[in-house]
Jmol script that loads the backbone (N, CA, C; Angstrom):
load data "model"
ATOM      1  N   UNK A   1      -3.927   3.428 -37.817  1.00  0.00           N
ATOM      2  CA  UNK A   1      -4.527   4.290 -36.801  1.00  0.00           C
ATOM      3  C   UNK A   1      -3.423   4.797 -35.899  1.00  0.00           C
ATOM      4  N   UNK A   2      -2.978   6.169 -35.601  1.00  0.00           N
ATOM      5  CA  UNK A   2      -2.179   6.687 -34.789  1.00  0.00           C
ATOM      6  C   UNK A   2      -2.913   6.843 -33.453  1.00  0.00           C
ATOM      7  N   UNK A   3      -1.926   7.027 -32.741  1.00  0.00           N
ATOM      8  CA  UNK A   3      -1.770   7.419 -30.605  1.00  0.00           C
ATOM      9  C   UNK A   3      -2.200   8.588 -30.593  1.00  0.00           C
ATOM     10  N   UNK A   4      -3.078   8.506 -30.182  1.00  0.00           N
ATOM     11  CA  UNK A   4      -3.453  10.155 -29.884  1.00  0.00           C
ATOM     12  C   UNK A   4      -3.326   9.907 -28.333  1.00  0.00           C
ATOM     13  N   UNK A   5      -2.751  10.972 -27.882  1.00  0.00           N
ATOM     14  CA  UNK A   5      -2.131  11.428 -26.374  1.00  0.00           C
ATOM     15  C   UNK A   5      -3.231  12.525 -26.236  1.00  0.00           C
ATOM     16  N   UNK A   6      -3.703  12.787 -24.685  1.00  0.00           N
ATOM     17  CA  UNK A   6      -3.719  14.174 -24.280  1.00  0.00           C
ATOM     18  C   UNK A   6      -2.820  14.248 -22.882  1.00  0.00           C
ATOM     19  N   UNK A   7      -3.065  15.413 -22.484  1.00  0.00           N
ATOM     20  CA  UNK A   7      -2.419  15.996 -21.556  1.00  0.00           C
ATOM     21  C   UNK A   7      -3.672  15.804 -19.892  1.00  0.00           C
ATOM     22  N   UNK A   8      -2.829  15.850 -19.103  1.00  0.00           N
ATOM     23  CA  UNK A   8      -3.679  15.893 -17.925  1.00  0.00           C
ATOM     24  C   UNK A   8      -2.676  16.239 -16.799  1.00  0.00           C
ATOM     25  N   UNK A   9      -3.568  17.080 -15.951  1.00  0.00           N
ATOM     26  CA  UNK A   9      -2.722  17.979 -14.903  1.00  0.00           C
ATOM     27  C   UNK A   9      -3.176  17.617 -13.380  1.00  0.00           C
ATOM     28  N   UNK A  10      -2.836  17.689 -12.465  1.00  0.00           N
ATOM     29  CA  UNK A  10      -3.056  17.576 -10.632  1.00  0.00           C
ATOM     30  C   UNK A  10      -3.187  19.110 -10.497  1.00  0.00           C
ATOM     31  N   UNK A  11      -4.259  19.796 -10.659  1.00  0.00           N
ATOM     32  CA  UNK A  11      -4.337  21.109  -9.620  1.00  0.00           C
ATOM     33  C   UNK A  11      -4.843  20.858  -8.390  1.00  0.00           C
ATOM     34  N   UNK A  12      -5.334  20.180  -8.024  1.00  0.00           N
ATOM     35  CA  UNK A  12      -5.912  20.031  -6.492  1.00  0.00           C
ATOM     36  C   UNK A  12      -5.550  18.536  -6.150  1.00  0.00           C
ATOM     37  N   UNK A  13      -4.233  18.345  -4.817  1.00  0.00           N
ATOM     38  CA  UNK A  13      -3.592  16.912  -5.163  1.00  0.00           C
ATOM     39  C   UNK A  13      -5.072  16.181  -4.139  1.00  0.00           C
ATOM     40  N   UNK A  14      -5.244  16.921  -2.911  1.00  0.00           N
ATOM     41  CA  UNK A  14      -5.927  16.109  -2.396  1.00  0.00           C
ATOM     42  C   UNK A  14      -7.234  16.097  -2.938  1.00  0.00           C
ATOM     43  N   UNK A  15      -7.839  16.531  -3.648  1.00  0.00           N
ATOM     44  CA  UNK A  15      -9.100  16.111  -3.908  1.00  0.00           C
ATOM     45  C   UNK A  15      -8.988  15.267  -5.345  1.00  0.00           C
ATOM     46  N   UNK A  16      -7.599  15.488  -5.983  1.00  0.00           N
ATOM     47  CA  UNK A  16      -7.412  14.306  -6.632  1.00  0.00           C
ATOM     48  C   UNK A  16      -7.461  12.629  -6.537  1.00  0.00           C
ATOM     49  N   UNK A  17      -6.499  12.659  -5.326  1.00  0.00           N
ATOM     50  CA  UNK A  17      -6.502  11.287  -4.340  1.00  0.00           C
ATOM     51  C   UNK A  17      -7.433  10.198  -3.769  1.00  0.00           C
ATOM     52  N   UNK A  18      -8.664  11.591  -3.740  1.00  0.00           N
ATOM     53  CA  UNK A  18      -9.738  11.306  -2.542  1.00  0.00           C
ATOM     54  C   UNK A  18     -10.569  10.976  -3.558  1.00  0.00           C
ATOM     55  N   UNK A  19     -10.493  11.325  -4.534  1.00  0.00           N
ATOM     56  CA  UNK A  19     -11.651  11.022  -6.212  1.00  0.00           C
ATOM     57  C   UNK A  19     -11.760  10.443  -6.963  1.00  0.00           C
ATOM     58  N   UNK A  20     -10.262   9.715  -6.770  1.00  0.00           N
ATOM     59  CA  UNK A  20      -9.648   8.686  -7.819  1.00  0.00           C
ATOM     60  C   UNK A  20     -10.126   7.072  -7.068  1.00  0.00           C
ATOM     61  N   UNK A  21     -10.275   6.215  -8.123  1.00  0.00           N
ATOM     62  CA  UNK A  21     -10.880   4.666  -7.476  1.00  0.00           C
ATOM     63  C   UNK A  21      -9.101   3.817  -7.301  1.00  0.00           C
ATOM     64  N   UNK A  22      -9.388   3.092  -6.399  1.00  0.00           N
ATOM     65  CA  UNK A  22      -8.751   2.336  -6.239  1.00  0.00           C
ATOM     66  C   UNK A  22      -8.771   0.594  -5.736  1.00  0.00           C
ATOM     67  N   UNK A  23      -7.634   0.145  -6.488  1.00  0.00           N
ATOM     68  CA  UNK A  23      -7.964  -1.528  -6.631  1.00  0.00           C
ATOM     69  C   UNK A  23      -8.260  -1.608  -4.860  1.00  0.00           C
ATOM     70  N   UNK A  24      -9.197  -2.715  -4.832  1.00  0.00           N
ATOM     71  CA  UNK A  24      -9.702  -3.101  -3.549  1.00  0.00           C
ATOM     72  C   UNK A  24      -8.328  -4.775  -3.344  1.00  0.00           C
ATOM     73  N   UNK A  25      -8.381  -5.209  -2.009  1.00  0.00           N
ATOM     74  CA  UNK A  25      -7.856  -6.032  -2.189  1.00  0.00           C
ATOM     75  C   UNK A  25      -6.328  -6.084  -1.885  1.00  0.00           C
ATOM     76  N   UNK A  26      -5.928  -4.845  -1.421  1.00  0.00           N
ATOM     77  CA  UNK A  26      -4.471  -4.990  -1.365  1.00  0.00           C
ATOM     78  C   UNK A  26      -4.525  -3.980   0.378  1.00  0.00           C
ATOM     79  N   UNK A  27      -3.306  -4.506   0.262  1.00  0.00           N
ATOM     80  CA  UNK A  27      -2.483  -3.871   1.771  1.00  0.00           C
ATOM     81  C   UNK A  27      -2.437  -2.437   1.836  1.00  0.00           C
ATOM     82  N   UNK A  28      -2.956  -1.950   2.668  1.00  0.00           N
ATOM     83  CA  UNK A  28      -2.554  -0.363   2.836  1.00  0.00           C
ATOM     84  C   UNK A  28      -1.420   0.008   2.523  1.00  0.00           C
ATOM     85  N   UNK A  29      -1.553   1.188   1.879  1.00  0.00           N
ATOM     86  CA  UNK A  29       0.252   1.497   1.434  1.00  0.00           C
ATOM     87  C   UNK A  29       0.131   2.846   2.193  1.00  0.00           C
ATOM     88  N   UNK A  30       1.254   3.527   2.508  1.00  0.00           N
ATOM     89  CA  UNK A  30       1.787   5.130   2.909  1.00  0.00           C
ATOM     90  C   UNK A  30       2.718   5.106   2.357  1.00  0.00           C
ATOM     91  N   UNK A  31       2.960   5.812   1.580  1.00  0.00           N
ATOM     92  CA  UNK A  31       4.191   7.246   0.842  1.00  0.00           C
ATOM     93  C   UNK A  31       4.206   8.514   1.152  1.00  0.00           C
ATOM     94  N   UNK A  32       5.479   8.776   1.808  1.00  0.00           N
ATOM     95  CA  UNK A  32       5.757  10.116   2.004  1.00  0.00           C
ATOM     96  C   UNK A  32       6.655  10.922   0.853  1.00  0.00           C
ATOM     97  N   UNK A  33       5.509  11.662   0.304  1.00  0.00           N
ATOM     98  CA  UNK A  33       6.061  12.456  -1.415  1.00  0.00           C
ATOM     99  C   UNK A  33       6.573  13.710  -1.462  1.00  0.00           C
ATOM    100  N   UNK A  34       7.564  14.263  -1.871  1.00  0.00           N
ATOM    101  CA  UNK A  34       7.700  15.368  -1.912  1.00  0.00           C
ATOM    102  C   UNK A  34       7.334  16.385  -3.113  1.00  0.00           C
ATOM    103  N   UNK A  35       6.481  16.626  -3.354  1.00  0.00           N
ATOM    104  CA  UNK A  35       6.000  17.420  -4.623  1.00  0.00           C
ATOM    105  C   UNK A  35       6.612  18.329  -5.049  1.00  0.00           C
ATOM    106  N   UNK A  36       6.839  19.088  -6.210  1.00  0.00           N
ATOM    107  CA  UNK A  36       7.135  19.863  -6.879  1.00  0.00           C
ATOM    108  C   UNK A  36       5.921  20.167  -8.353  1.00  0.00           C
ATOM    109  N   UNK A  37       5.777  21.901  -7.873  1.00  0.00           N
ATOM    110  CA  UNK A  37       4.882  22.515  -8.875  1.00  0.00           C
ATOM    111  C   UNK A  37       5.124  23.660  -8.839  1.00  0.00           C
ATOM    112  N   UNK A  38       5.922  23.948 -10.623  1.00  0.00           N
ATOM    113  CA  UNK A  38       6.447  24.979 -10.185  1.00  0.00           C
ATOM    114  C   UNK A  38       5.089  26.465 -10.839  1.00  0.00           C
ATOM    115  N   UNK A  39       4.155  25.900 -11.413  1.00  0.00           N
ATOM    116  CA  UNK A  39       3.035  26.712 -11.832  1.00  0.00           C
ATOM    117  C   UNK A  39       2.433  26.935 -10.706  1.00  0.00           C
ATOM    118  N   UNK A  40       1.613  26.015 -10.591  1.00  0.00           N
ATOM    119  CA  UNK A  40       0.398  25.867  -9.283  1.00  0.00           C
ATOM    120  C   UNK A  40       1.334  25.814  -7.907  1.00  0.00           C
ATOM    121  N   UNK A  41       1.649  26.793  -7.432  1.00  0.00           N
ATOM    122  CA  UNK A  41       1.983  26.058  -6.038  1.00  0.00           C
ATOM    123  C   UNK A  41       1.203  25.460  -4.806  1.00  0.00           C
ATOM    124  N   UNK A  42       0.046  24.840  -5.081  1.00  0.00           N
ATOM    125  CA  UNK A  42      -0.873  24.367  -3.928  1.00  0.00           C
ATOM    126  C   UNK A  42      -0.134  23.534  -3.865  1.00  0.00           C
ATOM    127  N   UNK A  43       0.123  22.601  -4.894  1.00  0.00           N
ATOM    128  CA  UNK A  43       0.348  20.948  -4.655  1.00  0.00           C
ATOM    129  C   UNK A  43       2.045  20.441  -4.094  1.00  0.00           C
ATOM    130  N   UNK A  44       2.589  21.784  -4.824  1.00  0.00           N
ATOM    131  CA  UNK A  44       4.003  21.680  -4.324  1.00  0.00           C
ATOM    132  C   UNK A  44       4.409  21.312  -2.398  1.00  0.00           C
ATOM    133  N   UNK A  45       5.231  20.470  -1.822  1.00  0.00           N
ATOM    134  CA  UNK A  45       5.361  20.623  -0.512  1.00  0.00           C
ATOM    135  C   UNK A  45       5.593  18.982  -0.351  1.00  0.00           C
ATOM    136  N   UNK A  46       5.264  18.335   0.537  1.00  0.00           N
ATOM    137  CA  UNK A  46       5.834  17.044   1.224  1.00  0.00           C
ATOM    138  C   UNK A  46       4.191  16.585   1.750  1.00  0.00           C
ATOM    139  N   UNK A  47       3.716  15.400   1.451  1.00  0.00           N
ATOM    140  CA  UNK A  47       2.590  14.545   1.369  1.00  0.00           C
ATOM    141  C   UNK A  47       2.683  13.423   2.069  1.00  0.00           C
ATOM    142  N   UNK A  48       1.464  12.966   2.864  1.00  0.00           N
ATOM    143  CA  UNK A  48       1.661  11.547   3.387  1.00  0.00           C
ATOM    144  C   UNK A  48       0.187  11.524   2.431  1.00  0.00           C
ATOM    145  N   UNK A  49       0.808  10.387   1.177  1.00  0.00           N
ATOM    146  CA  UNK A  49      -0.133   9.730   0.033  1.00  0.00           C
ATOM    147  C   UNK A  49      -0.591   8.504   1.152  1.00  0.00           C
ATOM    148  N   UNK A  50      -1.799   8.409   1.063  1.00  0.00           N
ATOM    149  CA  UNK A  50      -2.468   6.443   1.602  1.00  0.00           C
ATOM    150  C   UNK A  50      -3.420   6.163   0.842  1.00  0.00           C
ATOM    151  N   UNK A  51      -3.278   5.077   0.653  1.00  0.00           N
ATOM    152  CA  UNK A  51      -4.637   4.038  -0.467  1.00  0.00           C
ATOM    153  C   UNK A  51      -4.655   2.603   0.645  1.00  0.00           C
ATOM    154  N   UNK A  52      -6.019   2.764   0.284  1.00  0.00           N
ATOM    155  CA  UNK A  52      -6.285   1.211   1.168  1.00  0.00           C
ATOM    156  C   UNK A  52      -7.481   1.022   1.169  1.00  0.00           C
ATOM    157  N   UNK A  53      -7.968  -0.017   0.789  1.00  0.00           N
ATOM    158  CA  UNK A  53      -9.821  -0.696   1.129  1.00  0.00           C
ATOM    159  C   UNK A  53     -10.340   0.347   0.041  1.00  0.00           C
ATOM    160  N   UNK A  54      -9.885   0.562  -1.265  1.00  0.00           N
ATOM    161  CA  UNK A  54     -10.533   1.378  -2.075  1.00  0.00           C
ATOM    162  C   UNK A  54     -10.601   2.696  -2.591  1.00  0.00           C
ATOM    163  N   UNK A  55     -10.078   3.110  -1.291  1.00  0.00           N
ATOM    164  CA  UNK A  55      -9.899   4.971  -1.378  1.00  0.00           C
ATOM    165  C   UNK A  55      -8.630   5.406  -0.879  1.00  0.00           C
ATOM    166  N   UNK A  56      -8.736   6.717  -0.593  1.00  0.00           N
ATOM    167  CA  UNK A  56      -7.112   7.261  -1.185  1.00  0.00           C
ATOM    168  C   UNK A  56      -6.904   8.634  -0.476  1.00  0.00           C
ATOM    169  N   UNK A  57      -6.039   9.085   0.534  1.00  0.00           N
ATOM    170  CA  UNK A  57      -6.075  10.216   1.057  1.00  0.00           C
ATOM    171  C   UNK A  57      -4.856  10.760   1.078  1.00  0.00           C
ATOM    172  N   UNK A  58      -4.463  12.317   0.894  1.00  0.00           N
ATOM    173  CA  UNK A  58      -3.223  13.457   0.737  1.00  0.00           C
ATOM    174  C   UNK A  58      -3.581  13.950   1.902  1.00  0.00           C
ATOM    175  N   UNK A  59      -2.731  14.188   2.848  1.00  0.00           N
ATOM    176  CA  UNK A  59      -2.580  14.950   3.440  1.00  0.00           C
ATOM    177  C   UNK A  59      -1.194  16.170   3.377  1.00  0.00           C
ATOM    178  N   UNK A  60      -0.890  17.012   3.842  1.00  0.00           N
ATOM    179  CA  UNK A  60       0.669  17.664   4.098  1.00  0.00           C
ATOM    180  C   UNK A  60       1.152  17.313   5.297  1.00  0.00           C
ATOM    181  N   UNK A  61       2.244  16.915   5.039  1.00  0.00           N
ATOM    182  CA  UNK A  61       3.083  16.675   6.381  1.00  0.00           C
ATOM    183  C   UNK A  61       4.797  17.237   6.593  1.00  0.00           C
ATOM    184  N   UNK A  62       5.117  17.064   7.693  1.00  0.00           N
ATOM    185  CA  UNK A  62       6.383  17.421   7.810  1.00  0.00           C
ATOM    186  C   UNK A  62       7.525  16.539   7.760  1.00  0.00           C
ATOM    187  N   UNK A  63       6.664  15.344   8.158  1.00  0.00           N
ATOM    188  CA  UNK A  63       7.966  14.252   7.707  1.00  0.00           C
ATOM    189  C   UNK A  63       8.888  14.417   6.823  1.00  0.00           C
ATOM    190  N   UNK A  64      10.025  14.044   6.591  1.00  0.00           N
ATOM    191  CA  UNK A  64      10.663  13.644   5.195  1.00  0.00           C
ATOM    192  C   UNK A  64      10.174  12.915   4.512  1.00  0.00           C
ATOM    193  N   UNK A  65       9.881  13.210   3.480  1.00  0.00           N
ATOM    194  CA  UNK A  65      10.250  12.882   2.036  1.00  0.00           C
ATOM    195  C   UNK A  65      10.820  11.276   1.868  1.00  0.00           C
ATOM    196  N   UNK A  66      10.380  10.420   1.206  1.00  0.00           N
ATOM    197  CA  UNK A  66      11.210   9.387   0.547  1.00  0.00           C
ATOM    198  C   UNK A  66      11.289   9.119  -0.609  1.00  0.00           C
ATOM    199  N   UNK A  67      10.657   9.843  -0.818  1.00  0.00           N
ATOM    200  CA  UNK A  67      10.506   9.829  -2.970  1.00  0.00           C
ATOM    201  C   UNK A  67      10.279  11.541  -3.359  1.00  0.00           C
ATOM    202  N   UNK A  68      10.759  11.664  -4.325  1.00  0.00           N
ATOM    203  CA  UNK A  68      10.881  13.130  -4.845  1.00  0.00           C
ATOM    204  C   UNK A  68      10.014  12.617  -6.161  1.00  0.00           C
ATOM    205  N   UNK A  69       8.773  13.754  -6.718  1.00  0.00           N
ATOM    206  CA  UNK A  69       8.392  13.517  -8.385  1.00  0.00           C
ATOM    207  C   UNK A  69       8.178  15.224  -8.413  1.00  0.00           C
ATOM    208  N   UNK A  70       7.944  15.253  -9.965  1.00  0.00           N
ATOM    209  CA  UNK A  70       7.157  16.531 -10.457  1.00  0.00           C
ATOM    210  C   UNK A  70       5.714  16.193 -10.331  1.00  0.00           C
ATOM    211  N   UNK A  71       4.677  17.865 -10.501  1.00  0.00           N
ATOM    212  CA  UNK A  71       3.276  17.430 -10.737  1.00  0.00           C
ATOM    213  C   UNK A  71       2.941  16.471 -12.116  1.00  0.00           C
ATOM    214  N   UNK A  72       3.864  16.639 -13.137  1.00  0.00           N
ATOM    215  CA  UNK A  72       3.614  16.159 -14.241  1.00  0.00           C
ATOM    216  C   UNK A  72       3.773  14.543 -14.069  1.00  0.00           C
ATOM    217  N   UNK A  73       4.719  14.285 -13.711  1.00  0.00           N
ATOM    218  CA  UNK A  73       4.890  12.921 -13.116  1.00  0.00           C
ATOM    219  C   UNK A  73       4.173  11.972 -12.735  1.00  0.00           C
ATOM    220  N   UNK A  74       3.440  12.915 -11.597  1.00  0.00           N
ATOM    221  CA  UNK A  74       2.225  11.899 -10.707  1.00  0.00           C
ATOM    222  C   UNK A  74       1.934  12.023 -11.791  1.00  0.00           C
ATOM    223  N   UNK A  75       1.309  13.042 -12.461  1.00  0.00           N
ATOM    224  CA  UNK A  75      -0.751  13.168 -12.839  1.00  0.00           C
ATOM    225  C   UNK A  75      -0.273  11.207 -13.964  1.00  0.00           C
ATOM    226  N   UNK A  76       0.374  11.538 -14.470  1.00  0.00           N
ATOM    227  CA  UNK A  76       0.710  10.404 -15.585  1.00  0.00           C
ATOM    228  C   UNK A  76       0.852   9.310 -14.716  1.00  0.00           C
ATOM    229  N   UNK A  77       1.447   8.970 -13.317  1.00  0.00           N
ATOM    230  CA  UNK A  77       1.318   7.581 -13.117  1.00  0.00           C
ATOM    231  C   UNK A  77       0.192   7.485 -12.022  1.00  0.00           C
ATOM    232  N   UNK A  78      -0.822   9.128 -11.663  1.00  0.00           N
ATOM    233  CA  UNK A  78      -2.182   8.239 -11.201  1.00  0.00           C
ATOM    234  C   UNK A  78      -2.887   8.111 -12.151  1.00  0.00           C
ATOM    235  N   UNK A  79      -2.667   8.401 -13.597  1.00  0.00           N
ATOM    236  CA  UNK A  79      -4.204   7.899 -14.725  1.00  0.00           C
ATOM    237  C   UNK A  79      -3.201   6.813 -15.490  1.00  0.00           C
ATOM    238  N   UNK A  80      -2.125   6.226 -15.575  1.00  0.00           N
ATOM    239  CA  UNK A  80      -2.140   4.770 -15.759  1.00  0.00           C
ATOM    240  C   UNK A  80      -0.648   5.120 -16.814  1.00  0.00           C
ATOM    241  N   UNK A  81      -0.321   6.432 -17.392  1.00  0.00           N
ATOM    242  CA  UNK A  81       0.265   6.265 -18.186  1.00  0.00           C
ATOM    243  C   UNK A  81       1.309   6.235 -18.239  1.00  0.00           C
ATOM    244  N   UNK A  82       1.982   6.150 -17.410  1.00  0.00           N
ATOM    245  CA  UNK A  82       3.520   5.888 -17.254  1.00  0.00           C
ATOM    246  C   UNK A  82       3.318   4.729 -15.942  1.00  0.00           C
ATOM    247  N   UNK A  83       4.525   4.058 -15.805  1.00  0.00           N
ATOM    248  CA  UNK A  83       4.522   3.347 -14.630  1.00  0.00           C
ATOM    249  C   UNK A  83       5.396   3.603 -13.779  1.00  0.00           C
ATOM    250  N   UNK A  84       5.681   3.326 -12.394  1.00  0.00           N
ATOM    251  CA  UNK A  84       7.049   3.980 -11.792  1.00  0.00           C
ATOM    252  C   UNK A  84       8.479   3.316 -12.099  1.00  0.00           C
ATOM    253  N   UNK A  85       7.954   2.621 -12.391  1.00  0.00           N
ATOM    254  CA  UNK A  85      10.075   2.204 -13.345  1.00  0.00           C
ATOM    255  C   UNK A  85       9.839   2.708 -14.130  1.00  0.00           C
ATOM    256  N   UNK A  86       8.866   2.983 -15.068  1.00  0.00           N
ATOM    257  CA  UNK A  86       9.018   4.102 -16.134  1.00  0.00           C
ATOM    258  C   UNK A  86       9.577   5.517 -15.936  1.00  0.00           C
ATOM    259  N   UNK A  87       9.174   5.868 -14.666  1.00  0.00           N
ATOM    260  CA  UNK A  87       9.285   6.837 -14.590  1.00  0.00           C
ATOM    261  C   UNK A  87      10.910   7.121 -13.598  1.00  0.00           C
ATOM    262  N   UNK A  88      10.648   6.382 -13.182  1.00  0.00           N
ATOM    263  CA  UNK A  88      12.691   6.396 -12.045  1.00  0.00           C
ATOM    264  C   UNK A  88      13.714   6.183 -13.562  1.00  0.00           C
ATOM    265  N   UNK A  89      13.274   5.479 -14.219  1.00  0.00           N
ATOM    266  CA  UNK A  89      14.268   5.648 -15.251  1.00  0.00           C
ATOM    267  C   UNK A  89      14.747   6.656 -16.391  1.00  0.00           C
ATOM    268  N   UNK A  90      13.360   7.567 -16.371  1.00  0.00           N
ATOM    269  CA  UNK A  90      13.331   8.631 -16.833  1.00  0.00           C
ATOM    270  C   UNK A  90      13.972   9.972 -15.769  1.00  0.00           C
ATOM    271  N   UNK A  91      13.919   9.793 -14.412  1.00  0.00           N
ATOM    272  CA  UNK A  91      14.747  10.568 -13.257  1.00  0.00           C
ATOM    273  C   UNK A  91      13.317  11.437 -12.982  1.00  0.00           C
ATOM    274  N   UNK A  92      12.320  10.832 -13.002  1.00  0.00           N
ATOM    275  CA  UNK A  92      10.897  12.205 -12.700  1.00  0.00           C
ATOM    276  C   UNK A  92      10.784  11.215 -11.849  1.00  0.00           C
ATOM    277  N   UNK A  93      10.922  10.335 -11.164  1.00  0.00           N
ATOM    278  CA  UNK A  93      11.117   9.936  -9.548  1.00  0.00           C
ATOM    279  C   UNK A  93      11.734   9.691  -9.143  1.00  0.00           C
ATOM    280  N   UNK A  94      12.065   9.858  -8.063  1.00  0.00           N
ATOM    281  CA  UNK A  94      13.236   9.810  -7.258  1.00  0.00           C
ATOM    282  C   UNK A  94      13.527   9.318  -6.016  1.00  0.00           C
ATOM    283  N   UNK A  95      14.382   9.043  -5.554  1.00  0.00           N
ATOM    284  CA  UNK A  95      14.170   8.677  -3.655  1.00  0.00           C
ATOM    285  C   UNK A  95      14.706   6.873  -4.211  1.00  0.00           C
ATOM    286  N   UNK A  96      14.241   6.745  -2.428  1.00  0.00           N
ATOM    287  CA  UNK A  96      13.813   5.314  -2.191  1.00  0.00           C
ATOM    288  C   UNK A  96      13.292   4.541  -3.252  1.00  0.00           C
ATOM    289  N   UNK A  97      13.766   3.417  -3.740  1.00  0.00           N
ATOM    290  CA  UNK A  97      13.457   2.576  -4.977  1.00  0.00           C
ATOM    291  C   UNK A  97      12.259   1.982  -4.133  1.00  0.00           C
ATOM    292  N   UNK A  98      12.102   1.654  -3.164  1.00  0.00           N
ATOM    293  CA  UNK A  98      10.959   0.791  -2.693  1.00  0.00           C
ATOM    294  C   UNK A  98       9.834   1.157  -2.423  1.00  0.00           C
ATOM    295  N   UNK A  99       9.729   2.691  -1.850  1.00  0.00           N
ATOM    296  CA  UNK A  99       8.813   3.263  -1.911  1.00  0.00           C
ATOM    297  C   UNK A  99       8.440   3.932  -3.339  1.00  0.00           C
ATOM    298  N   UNK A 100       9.372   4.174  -4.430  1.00  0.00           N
ATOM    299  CA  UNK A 100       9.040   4.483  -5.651  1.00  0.00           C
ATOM    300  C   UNK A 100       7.863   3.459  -6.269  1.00  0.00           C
ATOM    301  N   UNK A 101       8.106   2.174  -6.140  1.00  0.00           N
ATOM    302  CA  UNK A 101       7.517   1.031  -6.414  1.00  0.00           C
ATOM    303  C   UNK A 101       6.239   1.045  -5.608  1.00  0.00           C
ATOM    304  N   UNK A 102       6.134   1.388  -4.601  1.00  0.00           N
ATOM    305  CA  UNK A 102       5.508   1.175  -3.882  1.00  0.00           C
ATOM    306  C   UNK A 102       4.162   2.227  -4.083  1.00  0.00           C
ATOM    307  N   UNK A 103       4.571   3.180  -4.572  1.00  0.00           N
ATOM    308  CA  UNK A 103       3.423   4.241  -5.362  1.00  0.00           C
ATOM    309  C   UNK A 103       2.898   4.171  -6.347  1.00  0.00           C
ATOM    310  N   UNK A 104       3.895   3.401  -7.412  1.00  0.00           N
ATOM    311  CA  UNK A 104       3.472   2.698  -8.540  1.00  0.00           C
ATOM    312  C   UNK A 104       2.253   2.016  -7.867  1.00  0.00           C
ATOM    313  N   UNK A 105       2.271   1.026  -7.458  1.00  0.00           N
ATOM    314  CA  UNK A 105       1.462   0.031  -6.802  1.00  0.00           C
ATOM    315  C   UNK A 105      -0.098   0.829  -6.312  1.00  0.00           C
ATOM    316  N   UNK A 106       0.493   1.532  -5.851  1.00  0.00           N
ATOM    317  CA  UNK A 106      -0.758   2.702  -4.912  1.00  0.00           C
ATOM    318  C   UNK A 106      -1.865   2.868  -6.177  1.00  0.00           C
ATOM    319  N   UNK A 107      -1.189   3.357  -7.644  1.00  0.00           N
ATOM    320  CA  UNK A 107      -1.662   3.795  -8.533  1.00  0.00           C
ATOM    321  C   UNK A 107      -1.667   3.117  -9.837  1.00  0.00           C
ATOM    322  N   UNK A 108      -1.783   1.544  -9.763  1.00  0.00           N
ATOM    323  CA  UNK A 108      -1.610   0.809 -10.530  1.00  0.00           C
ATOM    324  C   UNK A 108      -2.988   0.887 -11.220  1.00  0.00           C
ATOM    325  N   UNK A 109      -3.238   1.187 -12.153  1.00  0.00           N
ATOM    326  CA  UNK A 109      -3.887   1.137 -13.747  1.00  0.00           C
ATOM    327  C   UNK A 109      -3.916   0.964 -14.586  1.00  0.00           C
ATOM    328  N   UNK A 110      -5.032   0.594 -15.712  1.00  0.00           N
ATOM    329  CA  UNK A 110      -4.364   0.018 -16.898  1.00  0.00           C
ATOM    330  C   UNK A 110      -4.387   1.446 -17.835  1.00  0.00           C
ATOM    331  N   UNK A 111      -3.773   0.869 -19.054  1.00  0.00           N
ATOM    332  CA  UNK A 111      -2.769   2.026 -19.789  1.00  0.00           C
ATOM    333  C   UNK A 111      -4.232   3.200 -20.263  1.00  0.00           C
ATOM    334  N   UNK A 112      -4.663   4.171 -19.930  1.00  0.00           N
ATOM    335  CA  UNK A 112      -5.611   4.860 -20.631  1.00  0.00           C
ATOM    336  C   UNK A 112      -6.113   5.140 -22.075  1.00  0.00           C
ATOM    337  N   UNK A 113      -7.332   5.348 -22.356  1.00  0.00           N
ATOM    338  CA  UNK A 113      -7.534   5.151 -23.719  1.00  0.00           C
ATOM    339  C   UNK A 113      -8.442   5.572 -23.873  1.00  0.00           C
ATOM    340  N   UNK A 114      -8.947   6.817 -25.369  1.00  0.00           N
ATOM    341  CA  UNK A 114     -10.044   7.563 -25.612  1.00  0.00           C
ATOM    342  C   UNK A 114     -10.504   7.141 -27.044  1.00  0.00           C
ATOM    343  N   UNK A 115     -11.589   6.087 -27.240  1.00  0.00           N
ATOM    344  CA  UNK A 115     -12.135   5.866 -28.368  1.00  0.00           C
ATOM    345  C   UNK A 115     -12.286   7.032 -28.996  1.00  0.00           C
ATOM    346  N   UNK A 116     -13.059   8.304 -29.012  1.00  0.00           N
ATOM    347  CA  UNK A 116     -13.344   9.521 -29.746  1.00  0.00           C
ATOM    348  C   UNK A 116     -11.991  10.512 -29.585  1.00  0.00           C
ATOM    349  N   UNK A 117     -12.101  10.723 -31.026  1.00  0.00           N
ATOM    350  CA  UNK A 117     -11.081  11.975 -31.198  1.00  0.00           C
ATOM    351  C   UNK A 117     -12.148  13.191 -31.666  1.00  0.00           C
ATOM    352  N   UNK A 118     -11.625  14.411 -30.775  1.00  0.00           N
ATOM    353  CA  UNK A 118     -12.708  15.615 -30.827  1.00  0.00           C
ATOM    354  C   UNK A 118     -12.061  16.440 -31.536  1.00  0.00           C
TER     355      UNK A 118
END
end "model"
wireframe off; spacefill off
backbone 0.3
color backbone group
């Protein structure tokens, strides 16, 4: 039996964030992200990401930045499929190692998987 992959995209980051479930049980996290999209430019710009008590909010902000990704990047480590050392080692994140980790964490999931092939 082969891997069948699909593709999945972030066009709308905050109503992505705000839609997506999250593990209960852990410490509030904040990441300040700097996005890059070079199709869609909604999502492109600098983010204060928060998860905590379940749910999950984007805002835009002006702060700096402590982690740099692409849109392609996230969308793969908020649905489970890459992880963020996966992904710093690949150079599609960037910044602060601790806060890199630390988004991982935000978006920790298990690996995705589609019984039906269409």
């Amino acid at each position: 039996l082969g891997e069948n992959r699909w593709m999945t995209r972030i066009v709308d980051l905050p109503a992505t964030v705000a839609g997506r479930g999250y593990l209960t049980g852990r410490a509030d996290a904040v990441v300040v992200v700097g996005v890059t999209d070079p199709w869609l430019g909604g999502s492109s710009g600098t983010w204060r990401l928060q998860a905590g008590g379940g749910t999950g909010h984007a805002e835009p902000t002006t702060d700096d930045p402590t982690v740099h990704v692409d849109i392609g990047a996230l969308s793969a480590l908020m649905i489970g499929r890459f992880t963020a050392e996966q992904l710093v080692g690949a150079g599609r994140l960037q910044g602060d190692r601790h806060d890199a980790l630390r988004l991982g964490e935000m978006f920790a999931a298990p690996l995705p998987i589609l019984a039906d092939d269409f």
